[in-house]
C-alpha positions as semicolon CSV with decimal commas, in nm:
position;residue;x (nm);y (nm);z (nm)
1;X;0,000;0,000;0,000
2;X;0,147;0,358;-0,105
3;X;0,259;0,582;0,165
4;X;-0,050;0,700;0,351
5;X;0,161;1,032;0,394
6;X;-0,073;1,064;0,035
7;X;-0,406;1,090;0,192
8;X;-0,415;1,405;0,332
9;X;-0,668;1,698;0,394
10;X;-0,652;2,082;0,345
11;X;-0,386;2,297;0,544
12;X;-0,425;2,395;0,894
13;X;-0,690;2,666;0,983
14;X;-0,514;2,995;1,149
15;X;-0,568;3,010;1,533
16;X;-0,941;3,144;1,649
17;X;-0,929;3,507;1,762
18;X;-0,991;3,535;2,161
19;X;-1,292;3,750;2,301
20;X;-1,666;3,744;2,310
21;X;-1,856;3,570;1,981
22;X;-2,160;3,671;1,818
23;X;-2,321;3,392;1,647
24;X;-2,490;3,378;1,328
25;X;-2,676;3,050;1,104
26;X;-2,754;3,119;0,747
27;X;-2,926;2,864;0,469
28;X;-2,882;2,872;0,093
29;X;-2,981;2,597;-0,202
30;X;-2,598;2,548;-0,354
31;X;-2,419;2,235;-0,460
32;X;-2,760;2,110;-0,542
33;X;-2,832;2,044;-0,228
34;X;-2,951;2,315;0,120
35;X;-2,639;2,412;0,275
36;X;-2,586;2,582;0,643
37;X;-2,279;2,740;0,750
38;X;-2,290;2,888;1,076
39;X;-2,028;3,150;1,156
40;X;-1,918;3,285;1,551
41;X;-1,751;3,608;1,534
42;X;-1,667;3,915;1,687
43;X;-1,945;4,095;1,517
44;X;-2,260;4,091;1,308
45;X;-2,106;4,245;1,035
46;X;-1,812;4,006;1,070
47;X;-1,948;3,705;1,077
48;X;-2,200;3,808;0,790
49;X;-1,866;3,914;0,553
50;X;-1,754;3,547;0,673
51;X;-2,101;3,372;0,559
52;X;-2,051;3,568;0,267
53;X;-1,692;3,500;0,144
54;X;-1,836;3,116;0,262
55;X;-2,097;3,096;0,027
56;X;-1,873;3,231;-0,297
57;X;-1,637;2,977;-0,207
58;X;-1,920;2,739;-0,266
59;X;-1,987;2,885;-0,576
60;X;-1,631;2,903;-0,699
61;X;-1,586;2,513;-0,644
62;X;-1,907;2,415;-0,788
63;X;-1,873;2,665;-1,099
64;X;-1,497;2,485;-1,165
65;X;-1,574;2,120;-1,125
66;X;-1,908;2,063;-1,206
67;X;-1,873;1,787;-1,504
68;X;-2,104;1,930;-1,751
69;X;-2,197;2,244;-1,673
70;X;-2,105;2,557;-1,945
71;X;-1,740;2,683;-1,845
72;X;-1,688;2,447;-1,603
73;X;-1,278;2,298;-1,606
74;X;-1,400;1,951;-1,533
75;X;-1,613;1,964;-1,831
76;X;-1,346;2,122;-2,048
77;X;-1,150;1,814;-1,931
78;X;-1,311;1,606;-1,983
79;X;-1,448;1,739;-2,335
80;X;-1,106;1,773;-2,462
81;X;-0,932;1,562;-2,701
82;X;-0,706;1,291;-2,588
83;X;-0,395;1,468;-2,526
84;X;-0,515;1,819;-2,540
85;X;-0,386;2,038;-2,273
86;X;-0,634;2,231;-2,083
87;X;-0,574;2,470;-1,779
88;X;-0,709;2,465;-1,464
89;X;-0,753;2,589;-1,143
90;X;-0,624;2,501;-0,793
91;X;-0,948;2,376;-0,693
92;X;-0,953;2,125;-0,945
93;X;-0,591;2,090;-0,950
94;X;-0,625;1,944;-0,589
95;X;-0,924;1,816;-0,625
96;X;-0,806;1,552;-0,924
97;X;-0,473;1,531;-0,760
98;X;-0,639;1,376;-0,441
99;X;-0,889;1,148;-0,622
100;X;-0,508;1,034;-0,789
101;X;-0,364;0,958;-0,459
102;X;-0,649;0,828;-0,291
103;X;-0,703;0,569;-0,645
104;X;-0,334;0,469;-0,574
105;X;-0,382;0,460;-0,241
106;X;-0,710;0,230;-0,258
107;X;-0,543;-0,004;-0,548
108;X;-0,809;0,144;-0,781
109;X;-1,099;0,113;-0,558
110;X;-1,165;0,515;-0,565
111;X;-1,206;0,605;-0,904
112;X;-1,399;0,856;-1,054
113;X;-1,379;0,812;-1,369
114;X;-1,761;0,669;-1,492
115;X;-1,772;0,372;-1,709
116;X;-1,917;0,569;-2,009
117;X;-1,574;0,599;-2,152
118;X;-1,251;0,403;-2,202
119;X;-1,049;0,635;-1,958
120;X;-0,929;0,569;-1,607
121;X;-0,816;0,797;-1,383
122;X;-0,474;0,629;-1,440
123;X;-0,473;0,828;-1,770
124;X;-0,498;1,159;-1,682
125;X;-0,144;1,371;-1,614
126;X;-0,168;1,668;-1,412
127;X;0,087;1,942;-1,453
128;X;0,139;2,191;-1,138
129;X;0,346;2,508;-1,163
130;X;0,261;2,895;-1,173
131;X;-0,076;2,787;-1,445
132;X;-0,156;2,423;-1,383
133;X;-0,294;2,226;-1,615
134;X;-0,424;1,815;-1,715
135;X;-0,388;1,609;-1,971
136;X;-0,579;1,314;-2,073
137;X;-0,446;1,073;-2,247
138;X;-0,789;0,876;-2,300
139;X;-1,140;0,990;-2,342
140;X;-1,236;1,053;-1,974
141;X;-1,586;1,150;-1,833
142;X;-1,496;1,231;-1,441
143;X;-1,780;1,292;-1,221
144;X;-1,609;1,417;-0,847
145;X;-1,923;1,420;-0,737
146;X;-1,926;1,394;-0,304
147;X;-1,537;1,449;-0,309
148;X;-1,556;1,784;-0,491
149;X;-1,881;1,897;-0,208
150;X;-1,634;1,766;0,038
151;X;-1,347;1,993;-0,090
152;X;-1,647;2,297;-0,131
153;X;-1,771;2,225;0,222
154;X;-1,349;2,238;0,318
155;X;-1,311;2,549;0,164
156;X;-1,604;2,713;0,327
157;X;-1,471;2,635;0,671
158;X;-1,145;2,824;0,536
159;X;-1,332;3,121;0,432
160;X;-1,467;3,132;0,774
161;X;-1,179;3,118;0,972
162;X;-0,967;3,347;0,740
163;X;-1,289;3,574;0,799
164;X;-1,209;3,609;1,157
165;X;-1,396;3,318;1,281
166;X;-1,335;3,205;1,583
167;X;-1,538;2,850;1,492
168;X;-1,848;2,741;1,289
169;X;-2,000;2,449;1,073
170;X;-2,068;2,424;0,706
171;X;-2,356;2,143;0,618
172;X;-2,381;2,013;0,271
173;X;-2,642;1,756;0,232
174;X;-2,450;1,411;0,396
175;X;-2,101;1,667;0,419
176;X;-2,080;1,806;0,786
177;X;-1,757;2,004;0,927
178;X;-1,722;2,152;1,224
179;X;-1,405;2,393;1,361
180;X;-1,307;2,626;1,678
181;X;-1,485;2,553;2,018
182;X;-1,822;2,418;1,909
183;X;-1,980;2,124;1,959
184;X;-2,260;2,015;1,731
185;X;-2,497;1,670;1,857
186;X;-2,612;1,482;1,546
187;X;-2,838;1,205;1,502
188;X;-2,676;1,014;1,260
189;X;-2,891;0,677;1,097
190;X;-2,759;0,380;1,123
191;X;-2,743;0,107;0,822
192;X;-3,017;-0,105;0,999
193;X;-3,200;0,289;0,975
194;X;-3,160;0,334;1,372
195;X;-3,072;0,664;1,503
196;X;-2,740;0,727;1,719
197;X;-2,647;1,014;1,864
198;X;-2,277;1,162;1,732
199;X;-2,095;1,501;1,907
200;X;-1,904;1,625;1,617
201;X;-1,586;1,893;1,726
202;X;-1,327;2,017;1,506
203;X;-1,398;1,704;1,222
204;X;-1,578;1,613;0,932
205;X;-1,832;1,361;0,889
206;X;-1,996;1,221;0,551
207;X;-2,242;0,929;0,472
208;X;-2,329;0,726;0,190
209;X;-2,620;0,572;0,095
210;X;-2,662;0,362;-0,222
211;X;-3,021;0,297;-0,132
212;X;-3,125;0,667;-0,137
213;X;-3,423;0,743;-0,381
214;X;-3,222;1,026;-0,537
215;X;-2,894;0,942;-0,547
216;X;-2,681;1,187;-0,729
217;X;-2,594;1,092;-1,054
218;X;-2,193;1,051;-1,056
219;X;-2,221;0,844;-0,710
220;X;-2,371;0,566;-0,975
221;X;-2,023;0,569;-1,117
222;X;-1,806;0,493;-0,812
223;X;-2,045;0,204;-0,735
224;X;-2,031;0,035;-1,091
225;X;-1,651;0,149;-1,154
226;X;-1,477;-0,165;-1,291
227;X;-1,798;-0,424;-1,193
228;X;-1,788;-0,367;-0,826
229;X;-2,107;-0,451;-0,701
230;X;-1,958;-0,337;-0,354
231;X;-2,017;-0,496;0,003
232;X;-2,194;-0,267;0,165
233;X;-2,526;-0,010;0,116
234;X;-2,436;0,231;0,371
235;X;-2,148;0,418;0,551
236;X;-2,078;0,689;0,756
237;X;-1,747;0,828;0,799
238;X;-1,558;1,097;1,081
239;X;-1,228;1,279;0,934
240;X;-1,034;1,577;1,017
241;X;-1,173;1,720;0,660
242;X;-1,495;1,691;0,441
243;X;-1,294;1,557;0,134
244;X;-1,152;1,326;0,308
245;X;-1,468;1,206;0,495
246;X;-1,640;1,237;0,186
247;X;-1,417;0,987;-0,047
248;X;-1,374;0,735;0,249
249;X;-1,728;0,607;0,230
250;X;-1,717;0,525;-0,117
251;X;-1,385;0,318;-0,015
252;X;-1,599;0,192;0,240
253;X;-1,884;0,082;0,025
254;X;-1,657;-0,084;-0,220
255;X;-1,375;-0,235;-0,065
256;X;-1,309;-0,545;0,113
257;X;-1,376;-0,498;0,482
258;X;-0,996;-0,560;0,558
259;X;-0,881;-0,304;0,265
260;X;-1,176;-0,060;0,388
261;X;-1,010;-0,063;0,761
262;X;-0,679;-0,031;0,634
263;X;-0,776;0,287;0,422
264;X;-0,931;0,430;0,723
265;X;-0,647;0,385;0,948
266;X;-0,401;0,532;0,675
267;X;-0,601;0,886;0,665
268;X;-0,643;0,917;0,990
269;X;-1,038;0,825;1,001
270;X;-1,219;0,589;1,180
271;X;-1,614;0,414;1,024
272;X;-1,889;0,553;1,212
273;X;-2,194;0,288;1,067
């Protein structure tokens, strides 16, 4: 198994600012999905610049690496003829560059590259540097699906703190983070549907459900990817980030139970259904 020095999550947050924290919740529809972020700060008007530069961030991952939408990278990429170079942005730079390590990592188990096409994830070369850039070198249809709301949800919680919070949540439909001193009590549902209660602080928690009735449409590519008909219908996953979180359950769903613990172990995460 590749070093798990691979599967890693976004950098460190800066330290919380000390005093007294006003405390603000707001809801919007984004990553097709209702999304709360919750922001403490000093102020009103702080923590509603925070929610603010929150939400854009949002917007700014889902407007790069949705896979079809109209001037979206992921749908240049993956539009683009074989070889073509096509530029990107850092968002989708480390977004593909984790699904790379994590595939390596998982011995091909993460992939998401959907079975429509002849490409694997294998086949695409990603070029860093002061413009980066990818390459594929075989017709590729890449759906990031949960791992690119974990990276959005990630980089809400950034926006936040780099706002001046002190500590807040961002929830994205099955992507929860928490940071700072806060402690939010879940009920998170069991595989056998059960309810059990979860205190989430300063981590990341995602779920999985291949039984929901509206799955969304790219998870039906991890669970197909190369025949796997997967041992598992549910999981539930705590990490230190959403991306992370996020791309474990699929590992979860579709490895073997001893590869699944092994992958959990290597990132730091532990199974939480």
């Amino acid at each position: 198994m590749p070093n798990p020095a691979t599967c890693r999550g976004p950098a460190a947050l800066p330290a919380p600012p000390p005093g007294a924290q006003v405390r603000l919740r707001r809801m919007r529809v984004a990553l097709g999905t209702a999304v709360v972020i919750e922001a403490h700060a000093a102020s009103s008007a702080q923590a509603e610049a925070a929610l603010g530069a929150a939400f854009a961030a949002l917007a700014e991952v889902e407007r790069c690496l949705h896979p079809r939408a109209d001037g979206s990278e992921l749908a240049r990429l993956n539009a683009a003829r074989p070889g073509t170079v096509v530029a990107v942005g850092r968002a989708t730079l480390e977004v593909l560059r984790f699904a790379q390590e994590l595939h390596a990592l998982s011995a091909g188990v993460f992939d998401p590259c959907l079975p429509t096409r002849a490409g694997r994830l294998t086949d695409l070369q990603l070029l860093g540097g002061a413009q980066p850039r990818a390459v594929a070198h075989a017709p590729l249809e890449i759906d990031c699906g949960g791992i690119a709301k974990g990276y959005a949800v990630d980089a809400a919680v950034t926006a936040l703190a780099l706002g001046g919070c002190s500590a807040g949540l961002v929830n994205a439909g099955g992507d929860l983070r928490v940071f700072g001193k806060l402690s939010e009590r879940l009920w998170l549902r069991g595989a056998s549907g059960t309810l059990q209660p979860l205190e989430l602080r300063d981590a990341a928690v995602a779920v999985s459900d291949r039984d929901a009735p509206h799955p969304p449409a790219g998870h039906r590519g991890y669970y197909v990817r190369a025949g796997r008909a997967g041992v598992r219908r549910y999981a539930a996953v705590r990490a230190r980030d959403a991306m992370t979180a996020d791309a474990l359950t699929k590992c979860v769903l579709l490895a073997a139970p001893a590869r699944a613990r092994a992958l959990l172990a290597a990132c730091g995460a532990e199974p939480l259904a």
